[in-house]
N, C-alpha and C positions, 0 to 999 in steps of 0.2 A: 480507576480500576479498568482494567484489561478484560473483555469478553468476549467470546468466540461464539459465531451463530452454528457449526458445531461440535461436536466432541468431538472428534475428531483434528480440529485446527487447534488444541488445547495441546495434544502429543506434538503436530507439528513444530505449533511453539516452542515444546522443550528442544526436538532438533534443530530449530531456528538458531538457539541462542549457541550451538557449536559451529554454524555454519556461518552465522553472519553478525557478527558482535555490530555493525556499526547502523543492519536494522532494528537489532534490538535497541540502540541508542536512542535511534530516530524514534522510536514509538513508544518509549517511554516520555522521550522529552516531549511527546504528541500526546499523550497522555495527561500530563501533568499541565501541559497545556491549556487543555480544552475544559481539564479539571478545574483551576486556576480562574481562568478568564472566562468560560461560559458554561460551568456547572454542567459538563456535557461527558459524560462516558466515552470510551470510544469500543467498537464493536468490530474485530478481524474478522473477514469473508472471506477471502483466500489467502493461502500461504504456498503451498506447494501445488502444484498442475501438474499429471501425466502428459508425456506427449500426444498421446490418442485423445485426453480430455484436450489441451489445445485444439488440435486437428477436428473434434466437433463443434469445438467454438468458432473455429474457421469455416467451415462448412456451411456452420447454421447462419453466418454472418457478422456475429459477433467482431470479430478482427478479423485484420489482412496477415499478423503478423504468423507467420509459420513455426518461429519458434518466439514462446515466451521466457521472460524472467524468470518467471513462476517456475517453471521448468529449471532453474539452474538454482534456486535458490535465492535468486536476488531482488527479489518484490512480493509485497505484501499489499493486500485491499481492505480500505477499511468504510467500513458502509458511513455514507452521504448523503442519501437520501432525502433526510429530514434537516439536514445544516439552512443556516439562511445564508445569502446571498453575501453579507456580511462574515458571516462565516469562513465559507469559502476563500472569498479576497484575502481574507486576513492570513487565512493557515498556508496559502499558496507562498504567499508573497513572505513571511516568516519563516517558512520553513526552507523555501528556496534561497534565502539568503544565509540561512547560518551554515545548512547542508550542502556544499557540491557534491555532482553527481559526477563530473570529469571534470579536473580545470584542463584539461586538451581540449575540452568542446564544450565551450561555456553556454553553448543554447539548448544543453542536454538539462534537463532538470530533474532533482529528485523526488518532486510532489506535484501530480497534474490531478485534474479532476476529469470525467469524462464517463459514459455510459456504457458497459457492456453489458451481465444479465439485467445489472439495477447501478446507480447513479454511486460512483462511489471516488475515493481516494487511492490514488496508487502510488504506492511508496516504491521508488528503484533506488539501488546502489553497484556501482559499479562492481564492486569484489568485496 
C-alpha cells in the first residue's frame, strides 16, 4: 500500500499518473517490493514543489540545486528514515539496476538516498 504523509500528495498522485507513467511504474514496483521482501509500507513525502518552495529550501540550506525535479514533475520522495542500512543497500542497488535514469550518462541514477528536511528516498526520471 501506497501512503501519503499528506492529503494533499494523494491528489498529486492522481496528477502524477498523467504526467509520469514510468514514476508511477517505479513506485509501484517499490511498493511491492518492500511489500514482498520486508513487510514494509512505503510512505510519499513529496511529489510536486513550487518554485518559491525550492528557492526556501535553498535559502534555508537544504540544497544547492536552483531548480528541482519536483518542480517539473520528475521525482518523488519517499520517507527513510526508519529503513535499515540493509535496506537501503539493497533498494539502491535493485532499483538502480532495473531503472535507468539516462543510458547517455550512466552515472545519473534513478534512486539515491540522502538528507534534506528528513532522511528519505528520491526517486528521478528523466521524462
Amino acid at each position: 500500500m501506497i501512503r501519503f504523509k499528506k492529503e494533499e500528495l494523494r491528489q498529486q498522485f492522481d496528477e502524477l499518473k498523467k504526467k509520469s507513467k514510468k514514476l508511477i511504474v517505479i513506485l509501484s514496483a517499490l511498493e511491492g517490493y518492500l511489500r514482498y521482501y520486508y513487510k514494509q509500507e512505503i510512505t510519499i513525502t513529496c511529489i510536486y514543489r513550487s518554485q518559491s518552495e525550492q528557492d526556501n529550501l535553498k535559502n534555508k540550506g537544504f540544497t544547492n540545486d536552483k531548480i528541482s525535479l519536483h518542480t517539473l514533475w520528475r521525482a518523488v520522495d519517499v520517507q527513510a528514515s526508519k529503513w535499515s542500512k540493509e535496506m537501503i543497500d539493497d533498494v539502491g542497488s535493485v532499483f538502480n539496476r532495473i531503472f535507468d535514469y539516462d543510458e547517455k550518462r550512466p552515472e545519473k541514477v534513478t534512486c539515491y538516498f540522502h538528507k534534506g528536511t528528513n532522511f528519505h528516498l528520491h526517486i528521478q526520471v528523466m521524462k
